[in-house]
Each structure stands twice: as C-alpha cells, then as structure tokens.
C-alpha positions in Angstrom: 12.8 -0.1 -20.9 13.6 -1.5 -17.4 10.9 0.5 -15.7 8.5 -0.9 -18.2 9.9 -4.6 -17.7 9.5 -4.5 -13.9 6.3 -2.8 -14.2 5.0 -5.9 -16.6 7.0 -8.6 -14.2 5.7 -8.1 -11.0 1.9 -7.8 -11.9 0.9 -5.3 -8.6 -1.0 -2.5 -8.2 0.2 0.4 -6.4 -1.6 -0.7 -3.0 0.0 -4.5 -3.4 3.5 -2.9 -3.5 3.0 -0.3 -0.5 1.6 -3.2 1.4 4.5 -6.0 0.1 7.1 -3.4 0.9 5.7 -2.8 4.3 5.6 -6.7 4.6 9.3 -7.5 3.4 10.9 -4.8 5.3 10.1 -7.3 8.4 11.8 -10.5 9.3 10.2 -13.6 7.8 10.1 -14.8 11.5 7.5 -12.0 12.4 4.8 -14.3 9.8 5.9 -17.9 11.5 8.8 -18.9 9.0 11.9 -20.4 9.9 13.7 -18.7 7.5 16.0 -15.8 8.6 16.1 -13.4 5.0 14.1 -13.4 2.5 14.1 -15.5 -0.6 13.0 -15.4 -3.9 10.9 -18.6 -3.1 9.7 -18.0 0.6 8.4 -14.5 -1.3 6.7 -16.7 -3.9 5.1 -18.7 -0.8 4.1 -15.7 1.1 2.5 -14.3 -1.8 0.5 -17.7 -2.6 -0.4 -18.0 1.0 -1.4 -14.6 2.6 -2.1 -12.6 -0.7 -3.4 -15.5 -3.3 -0.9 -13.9 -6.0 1.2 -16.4 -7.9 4.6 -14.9 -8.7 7.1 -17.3 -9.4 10.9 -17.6 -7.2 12.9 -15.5 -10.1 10.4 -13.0 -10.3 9.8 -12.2 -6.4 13.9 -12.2 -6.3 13.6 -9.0 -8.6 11.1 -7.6 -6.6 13.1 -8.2 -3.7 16.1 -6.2 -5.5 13.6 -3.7 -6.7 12.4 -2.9 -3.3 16.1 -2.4 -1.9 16.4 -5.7 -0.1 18.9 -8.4 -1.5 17.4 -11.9 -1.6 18.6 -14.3 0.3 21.8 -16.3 -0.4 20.8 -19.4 -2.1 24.1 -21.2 -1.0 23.8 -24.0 1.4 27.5 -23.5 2.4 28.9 -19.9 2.5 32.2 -18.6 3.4 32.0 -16.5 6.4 31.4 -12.8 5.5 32.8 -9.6 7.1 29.0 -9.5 8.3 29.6 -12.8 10.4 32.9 -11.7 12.1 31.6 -7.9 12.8 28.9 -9.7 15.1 31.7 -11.9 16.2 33.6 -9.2 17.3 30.7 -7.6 18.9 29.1 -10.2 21.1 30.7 -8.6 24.1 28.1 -5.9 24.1 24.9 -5.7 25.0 22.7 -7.2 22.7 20.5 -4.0 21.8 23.5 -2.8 20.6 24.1 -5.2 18.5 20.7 -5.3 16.7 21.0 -1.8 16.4 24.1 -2.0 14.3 22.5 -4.2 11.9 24.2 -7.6 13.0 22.8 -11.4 13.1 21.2 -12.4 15.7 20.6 -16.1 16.9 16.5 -17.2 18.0 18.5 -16.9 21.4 19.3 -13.9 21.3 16.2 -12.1 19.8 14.2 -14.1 22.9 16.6 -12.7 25.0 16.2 -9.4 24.1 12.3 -9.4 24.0 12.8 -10.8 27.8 14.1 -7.5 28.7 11.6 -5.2 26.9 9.3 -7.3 28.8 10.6 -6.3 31.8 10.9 -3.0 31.0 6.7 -2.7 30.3 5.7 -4.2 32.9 6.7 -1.5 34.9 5.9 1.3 32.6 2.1 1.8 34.4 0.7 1.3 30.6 -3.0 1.2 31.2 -4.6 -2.6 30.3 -5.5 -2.2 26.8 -2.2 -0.6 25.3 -0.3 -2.9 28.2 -1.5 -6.2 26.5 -1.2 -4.8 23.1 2.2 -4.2 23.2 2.6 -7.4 25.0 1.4 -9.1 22.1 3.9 -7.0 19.5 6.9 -8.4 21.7 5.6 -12.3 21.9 5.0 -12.0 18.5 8.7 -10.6 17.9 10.1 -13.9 20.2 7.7 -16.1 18.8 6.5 -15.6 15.3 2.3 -16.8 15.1 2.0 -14.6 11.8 -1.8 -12.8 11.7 -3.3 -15.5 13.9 -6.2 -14.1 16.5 -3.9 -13.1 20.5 -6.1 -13.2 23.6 -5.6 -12.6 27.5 -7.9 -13.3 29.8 -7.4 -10.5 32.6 -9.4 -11.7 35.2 -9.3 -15.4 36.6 -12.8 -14.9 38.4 -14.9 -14.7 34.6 -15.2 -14.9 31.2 -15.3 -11.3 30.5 -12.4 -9.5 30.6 -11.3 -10.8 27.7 -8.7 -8.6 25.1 -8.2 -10.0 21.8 -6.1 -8.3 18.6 -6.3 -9.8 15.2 -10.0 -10.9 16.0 -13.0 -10.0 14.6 -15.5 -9.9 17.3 -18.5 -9.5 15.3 -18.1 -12.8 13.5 -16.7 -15.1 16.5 -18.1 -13.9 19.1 -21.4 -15.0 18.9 -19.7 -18.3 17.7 -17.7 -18.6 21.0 -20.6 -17.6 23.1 -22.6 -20.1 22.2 -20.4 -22.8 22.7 -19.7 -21.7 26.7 -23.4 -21.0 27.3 -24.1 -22.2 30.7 -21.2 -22.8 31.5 -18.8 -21.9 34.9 -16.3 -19.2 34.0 -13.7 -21.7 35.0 -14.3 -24.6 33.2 -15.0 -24.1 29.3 -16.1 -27.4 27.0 -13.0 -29.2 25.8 -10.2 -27.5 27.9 -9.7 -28.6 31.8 -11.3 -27.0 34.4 -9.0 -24.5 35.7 -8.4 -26.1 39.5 -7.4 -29.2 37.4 -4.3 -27.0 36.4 -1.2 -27.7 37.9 -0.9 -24.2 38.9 3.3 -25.1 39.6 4.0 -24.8 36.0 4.3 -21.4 34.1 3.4 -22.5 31.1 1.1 -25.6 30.0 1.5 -27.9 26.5 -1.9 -28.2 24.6 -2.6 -31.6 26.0 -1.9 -30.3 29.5 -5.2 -27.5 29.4 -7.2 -29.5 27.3 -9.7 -32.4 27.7 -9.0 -35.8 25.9 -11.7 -35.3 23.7 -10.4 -31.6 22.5 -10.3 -32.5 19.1 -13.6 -33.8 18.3 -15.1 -31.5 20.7 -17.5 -28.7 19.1 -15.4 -25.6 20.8 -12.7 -26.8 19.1 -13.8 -27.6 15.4 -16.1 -24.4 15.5 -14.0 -22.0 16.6 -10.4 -22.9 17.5 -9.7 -24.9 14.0 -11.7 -22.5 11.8 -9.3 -19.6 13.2 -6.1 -22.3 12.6 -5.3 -22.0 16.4 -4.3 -25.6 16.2 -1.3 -25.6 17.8 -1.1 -24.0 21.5 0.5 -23.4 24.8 -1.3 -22.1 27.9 0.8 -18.8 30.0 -0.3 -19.1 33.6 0.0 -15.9 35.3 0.2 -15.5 38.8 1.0 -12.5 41.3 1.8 -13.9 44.6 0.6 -17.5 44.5 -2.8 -15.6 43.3 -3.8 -16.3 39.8 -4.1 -13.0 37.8 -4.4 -13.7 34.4 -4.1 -16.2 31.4 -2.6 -16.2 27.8 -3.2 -19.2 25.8 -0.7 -18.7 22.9 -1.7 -20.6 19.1 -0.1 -21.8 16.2 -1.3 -23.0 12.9 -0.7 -26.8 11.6 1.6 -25.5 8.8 3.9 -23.2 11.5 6.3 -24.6 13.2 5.6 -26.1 16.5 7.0 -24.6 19.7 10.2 -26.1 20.8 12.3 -25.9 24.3 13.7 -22.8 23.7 9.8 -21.2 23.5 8.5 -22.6 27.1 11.9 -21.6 28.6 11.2 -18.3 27.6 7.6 -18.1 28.0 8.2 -19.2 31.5 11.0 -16.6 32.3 8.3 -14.0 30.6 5.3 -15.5 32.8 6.3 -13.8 36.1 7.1 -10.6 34.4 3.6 -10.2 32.4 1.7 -11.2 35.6 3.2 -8.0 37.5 2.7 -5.8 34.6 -1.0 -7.1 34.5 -1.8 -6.7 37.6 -0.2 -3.4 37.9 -2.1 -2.4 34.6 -5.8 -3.2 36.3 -4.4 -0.4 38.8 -3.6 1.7 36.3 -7.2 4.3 34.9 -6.9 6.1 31.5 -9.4 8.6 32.1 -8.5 11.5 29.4 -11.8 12.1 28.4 -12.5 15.5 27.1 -15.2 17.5 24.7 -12.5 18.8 22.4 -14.1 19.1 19.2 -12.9 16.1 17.4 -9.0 16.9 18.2 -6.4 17.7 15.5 -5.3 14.6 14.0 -1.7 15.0 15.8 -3.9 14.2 18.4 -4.7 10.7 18.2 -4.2 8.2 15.3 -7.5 6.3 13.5 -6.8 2.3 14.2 -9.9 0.8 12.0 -12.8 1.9 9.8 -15.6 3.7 12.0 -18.8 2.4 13.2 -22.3 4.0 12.7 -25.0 4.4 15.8 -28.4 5.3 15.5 -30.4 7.1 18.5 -33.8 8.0 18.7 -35.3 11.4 21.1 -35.5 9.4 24.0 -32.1 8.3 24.1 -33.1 4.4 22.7 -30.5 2.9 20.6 -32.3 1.8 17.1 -30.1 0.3 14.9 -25.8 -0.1 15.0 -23.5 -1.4 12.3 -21.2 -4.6 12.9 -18.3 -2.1 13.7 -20.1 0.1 16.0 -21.2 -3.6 17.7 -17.3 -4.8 17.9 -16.3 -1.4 19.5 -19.0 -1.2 22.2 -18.3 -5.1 23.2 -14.8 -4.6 23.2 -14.9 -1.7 26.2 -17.9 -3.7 27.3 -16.1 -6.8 28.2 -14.3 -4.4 30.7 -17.8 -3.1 32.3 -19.1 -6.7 33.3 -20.8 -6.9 29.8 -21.8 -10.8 29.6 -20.5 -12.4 26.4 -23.8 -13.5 25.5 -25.3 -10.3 24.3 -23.7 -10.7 21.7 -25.4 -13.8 20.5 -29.0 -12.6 21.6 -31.8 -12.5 18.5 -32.5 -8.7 19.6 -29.1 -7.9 21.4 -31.2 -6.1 23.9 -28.1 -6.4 26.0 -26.1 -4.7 23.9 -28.1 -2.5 22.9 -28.7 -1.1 26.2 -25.0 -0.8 27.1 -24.6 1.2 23.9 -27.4 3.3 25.5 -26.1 4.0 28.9 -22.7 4.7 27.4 -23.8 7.5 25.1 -25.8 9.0 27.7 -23.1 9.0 29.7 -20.2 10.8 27.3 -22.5 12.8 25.5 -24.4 14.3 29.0 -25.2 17.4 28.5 -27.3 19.3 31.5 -29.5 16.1 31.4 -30.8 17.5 27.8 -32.0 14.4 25.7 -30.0 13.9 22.3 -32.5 15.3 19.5 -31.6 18.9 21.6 -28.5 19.1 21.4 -28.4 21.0 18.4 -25.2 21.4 16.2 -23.1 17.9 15.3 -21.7 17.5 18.9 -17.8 15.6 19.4 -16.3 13.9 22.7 -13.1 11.7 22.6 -14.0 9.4 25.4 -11.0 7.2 26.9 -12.5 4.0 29.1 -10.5 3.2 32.2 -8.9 0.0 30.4 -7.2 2.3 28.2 -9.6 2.2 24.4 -10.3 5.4 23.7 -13.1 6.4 21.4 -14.0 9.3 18.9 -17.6 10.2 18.7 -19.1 12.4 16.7 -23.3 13.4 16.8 -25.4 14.6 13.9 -28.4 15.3 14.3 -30.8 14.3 11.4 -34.0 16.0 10.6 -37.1 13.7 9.9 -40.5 14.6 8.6 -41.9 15.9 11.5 -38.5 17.8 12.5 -35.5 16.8 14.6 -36.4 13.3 16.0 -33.1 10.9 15.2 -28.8 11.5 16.6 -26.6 9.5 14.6 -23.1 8.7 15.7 -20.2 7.9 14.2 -17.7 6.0 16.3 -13.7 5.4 15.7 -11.9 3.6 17.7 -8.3 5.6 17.9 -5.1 5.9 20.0 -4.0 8.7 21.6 -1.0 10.5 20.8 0.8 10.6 24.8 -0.2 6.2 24.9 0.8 5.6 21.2 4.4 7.4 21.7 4.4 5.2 25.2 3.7 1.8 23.4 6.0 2.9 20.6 8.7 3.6 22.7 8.6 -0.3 25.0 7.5 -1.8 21.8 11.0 -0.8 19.9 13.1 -0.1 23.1 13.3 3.8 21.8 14.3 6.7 24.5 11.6 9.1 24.7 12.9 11.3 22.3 13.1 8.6 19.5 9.8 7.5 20.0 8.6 11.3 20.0 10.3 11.5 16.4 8.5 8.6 15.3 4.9 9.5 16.0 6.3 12.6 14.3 7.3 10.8 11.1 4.2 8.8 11.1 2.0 12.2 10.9 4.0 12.9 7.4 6.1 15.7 8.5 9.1 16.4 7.2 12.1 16.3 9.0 13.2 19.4 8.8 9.8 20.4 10.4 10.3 18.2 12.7 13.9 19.5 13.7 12.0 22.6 14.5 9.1 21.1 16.1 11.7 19.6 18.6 14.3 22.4 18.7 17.2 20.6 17.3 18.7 21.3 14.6 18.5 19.2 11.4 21.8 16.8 11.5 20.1 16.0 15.1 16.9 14.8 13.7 18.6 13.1 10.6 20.5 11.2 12.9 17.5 10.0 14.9 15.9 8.9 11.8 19.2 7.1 11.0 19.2 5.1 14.3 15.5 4.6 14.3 15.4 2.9 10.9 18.6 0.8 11.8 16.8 -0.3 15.3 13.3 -1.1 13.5 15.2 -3.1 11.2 13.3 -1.0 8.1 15.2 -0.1 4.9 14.1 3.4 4.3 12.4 6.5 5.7 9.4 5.3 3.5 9.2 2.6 5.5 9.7 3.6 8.8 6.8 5.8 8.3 4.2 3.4 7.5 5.8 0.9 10.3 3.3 2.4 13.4 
C-alpha cells in the first residue's frame, strides 16, 4: 500500500526519477543555490524551475526520503551534531580527506580544494578540448552557474578558437556571428576593446570589460540576455606578461551574484589555468585509427549523432544541424571563420566538411561512391574531439552514386579515465574502476578485469562513492 502511495504522490515517470535521482545526489550548490542540503522546498523550486513539474515542499520531502537522502533540517537553530564535531576534530587534515570522509565543508574550503585540482591539471598535458572541459567541471564545482552556456577563448590573436559546453552552436552561432560581423577580433560591440583592459588585474567585474551602453546594446539583448548570462566576470589569462587566453564567467539575474570570496579565487586560479592552457595548445591528440567502429569500452557516445550526405565526387550535399555543430566545433580549431555559419548557402562550411572527410576517409585517392562496404574511422583532431564516422554507401537509380555518414562525437576511453581522474582527484586506479562501472560491469568482473580480488574492488567502489559525494552504486554509475 506504500508502494502504491508513493507511486501516486510523486507523479514521475521512470526517466523523471533516473534523472531527479542523478540530480539530487549533487549539491544544490552545483545548480547556483545557496543552500547547502536539500529541502523539501528548494526540491519543489528546482522542480518548478528546471523541469516545469509542480510538486509541492511535503511531497518532494518524501521523495527525498524515498531516494535515500534525508531532507534538510528545517530548524533555524540546531544543536551541534556528532557530524559537526567529527569535522571539528578533523580540520587538521588535509582537506581531501575530509570530503572524503563525508564531513561539512565551508564555501572556503570547497574553493580551496578546487584550487588544488586546478593545479594539478594544469600540468596533466590534457590535450585542449578535454583540458578546458574539465576546467569547466571544477569552476563549476567552486562556483555554482547551474546549466548556463561556459566559453574560453584560447587564442587572444582571433575570434576563432572558441570552446563552449552547454551551448548549442547550431542555434547561437549564427546569432553571435552576426552581431561581430566586421568586426576586429579584439574589440566586439558592447564589451571594451581588449588593449582598453587593464591587463594588471586577473579577473575583471562586468562593468570593467564592458562598454557603458552594454545593456541596451544588440549583442547583449540578442544573445547574452536570451542565454541569462546577465551576470559576469572576465578571467584574464596570461603566460609571461603574454596574453594567452580568456574566460568570461556568467550568471543568471536569479543566482546569486559573485562575492569577494569568488574573485579571490578566480584570481589565485587565473595563473594556474593560463599555464595549463598554454601547455594544452602544445599538447596533439592524434589517435586516429581505421578500427572498425571500436568496441564500446572503447570510447563513450557524448550526444545524439549527426547525418552527412556526399555525392561521387566527394561534394558535400546536404548535413543535419548536429552534423553542422560537430564539424564547426573542430573547425573553430582549423581557422574556420565564425561566419560560415551564418552564410545563406554555408559554402564555407560545407567545404570544410568536404576536405575533412576526404581527408579521414582517404583511401588510395579512390573517390567515396568506390569504396564499397560501410567504411568506419575514429578520427581524433589535434584539440582533442574525437569523432566516430561511419560510411554507407547508398544505391540510387542509376547504381551507386551517394556516401552517407553518420557522425558521433565521443570520448575516448585513455582521455575520459584522464579527465575523470583530475576532475574527482581519483589515483589512477580509482578512476580506471569508474570508467569500468560506467560500462555496466559488475564488480566482480571488474575484480577480475583488474586482478584484485573482490573485497579490493568493493572497497574502491566504497571510497569512490564517498569522494563523489553519490549515495549509491546506482548512482555512481550514471555520474560520468
């Protein structure tokens, strides 16, 4: 009768729970709220915001209970718990040691903490692409944004080398594009020209980087404040008095703004980042093979796949708005101007897409329509975005005459267990299990896999789920 009460209550389908679950088993922090548990009512919030579900506080508090996580203490004044004087007791060590054992931990000391993981990827030799992205797990861990759009600019000298997560190229692109048509790559409309930057300060408030006008300028009501980047600081990053990079960081209107505690931090990071950048640039992922599509232990799928269509002579005829995103995103990194994407025929595009299949799927110079059964290549650009592509060729009415390819963008296995592993602070071996776990294997198989025995591996899973700060193995599965 419980089961069926819960069931009626919470009013989610299967997917909505996985997903919740997955959600809740993070700190509020990680979606920009101030609150350090979760609550009945910041649920009910979360769920009305990100999810458009309305649950009300005393329902979300049973879902809370029902997912293994105790709501938090609606008490304003609390006697201290054994909790409270275990991390008392332990702030002598260091403080990895005392996330891992499950204790508080101040805004401080979390900051603190990502300061060091910082440090410690910067000189990992991560190529650029998995580099900034597990830059942006770690800000995000210091500084909560929730899902907002992260971008870097990697190269001072343009407006091209551009990586962005949470951004859907396809739809702002062309948007952004058009506003900085014509423009120098150092000055954009509505922010200050870059050598009016007082290049003596690591980090820069909004009205520091930005015109007078920013707010009623078109850049900024078209793209910025559509996106809710409303808020924003600006990371200069400089190697040796040269500038290598910059990472304007955004906020919504609803978050929180940033306080003194976030620009100390993000100036003690700024140094760090630029010498993990410009090591990174250094830094060439070339693991390109003609495996057939690889096992998936292999590599992990990160998004739906893209389509291409190619005709006998090699010419590019039609691609899908994924296919587009992918192709831009390594083209950014190949001098690819960001105006082909905003171009009635994309001719620009089009043509990169063209040259780049030639190139990975070159085969004795023999044109695509002859190269007879479905054809695979895992192609890994130099930034460090690797690419599955698989070639079918489809028959027409006059025979062979059209190549279509399916493109995925994925991660491979040897860079995911790398990011994984700077990402969490894991030893090798912990971040080996987790890729592991993540595949579905169980850990007894696992055990094998590795040659330990099966208390070993149950004991990493043990210290992996208290240093990821999940509740279950359930969860610690679905966290990478």
């Amino acid at each position: 009768m419980d089961r069926d009460r819960h069931r009626h209550l919470v009013r989610l389908s299967d997917g909505q729970r996985a997903c919740l679950r997955a959600e809740v088993a993070r700190p509020p922090e990680k979606f920009g709220y101030s609150g350090a548990a979760w609550s009945g009512e910041l649920l009910s919030r979360h769920l009305r915001n990100r999810h458009g579900i309305e649950l009300g506080a005393r329902q979300c508090r049973r879902l809370l209970r029902a997912f293994g996580i105790a709501p938090g203490n609606r008490r304003r004044n609390t006697r201290p718990s054994a909790g409270t004087e275990r991390f008392r007791a332990v702030q002598h060590q260091p403080i990895d040691s005392a996330v891992s054992a499950g204790s508080p931990i101040t805004k401080a000391g979390r900051q603190d903490l990502v300061l060091r993981k910082i440090r410690r990827v910067a000189s990992a030799g991560l190529p650029l692409y998995p580099f900034v992205l597990t830059l942006f797990d770690l800000i995000a861990e210091a500084i909560p944004a929730g899902d907002l759009p992260q971008a870097m600019l990697t190269d001072p000298a343009s407006n091209l080398s551009w990586i962005f997560a949470n951004f859907d190229h396809a739809k702002w692109l062309p948007v952004l594009a058009n506003q900085i048509a014509g423009c120098k790559p150092s000055s954009w409309p509505g922010l200050r020209p870059r050598d009016q930057l007082d290049l003596t300060r690591r980090v820069l408030t909004l009205q520091e980087f930005t015109a007078p006008d920013y707010r009623r300028s078109p850049i900024y009501n078209e793209f910025f404040q559509p996106l809710r980047l409303e808020q924003g600081v600006l990371i200069q990053l400089a190697e040796q008095c040269e500038p290598v990079g910059y990472y304007p960081l955004y906020r919504s209107s609803a978050m929180k703004p940033f306080d003194r505690d976030d620009l100390r931090f993000l100036a003690a990071a700024a140094p760090h980042i630029a010498h993990g950048l410009q090591a990174a640039k250094l830094v060439e992922a070339d693991f390109s093979s003609e495996a057939p599509a690889g096992s998936p232990d292999e590599h992990r799928l990160v998004d739906t796949p893209g389509m291409v269509v190619v005709d006998r002579c090699g010419r590019v005829l039609g691609l899908d708005q994924r296919a587009r995103s992918l192709f831009f995103q390594i083209g950014l990194h190949d001098g690819l101007q960001a105006s082909a994407f905003d171009e009635t025929d994309l001719k620009s595009l089009l043509d990169y897409v063209a040259r780049t299949l030639r190139a990975i799927f070159d085969d004795r110079e023999r044109s695509s329509a002859e190269m007879g059964p479905p054809a695979a290549r895992i192609f890994s650009h130099k930034a460090g975005i690797a690419l599955r592509l698989r070639g079918h060729v489809m028959d027409g009415e006059r025979g062979p005459g059209l190549f279509v390819v399916l493109v995925e963008q994925i991660e491979l296995e040897h860079l995911l267990r790398l990011r994984l592993m700077y990402r969490h602070g894991l030893a090798p071996r912990e971040a080996e299990m987790l890729v592991l776990l993540r595949q579905g294997s169980a850990v007894a198989r696992i055990a094998r896999e590795l040659g330990i025995s099966t208390a070993t591996a149950k004991t990493y899973v043990r210290h992996l789920i208290e240093k990821l700060g999940v509740p279950n193995l359930k969860a610690l599965r679905a966290c990478c």
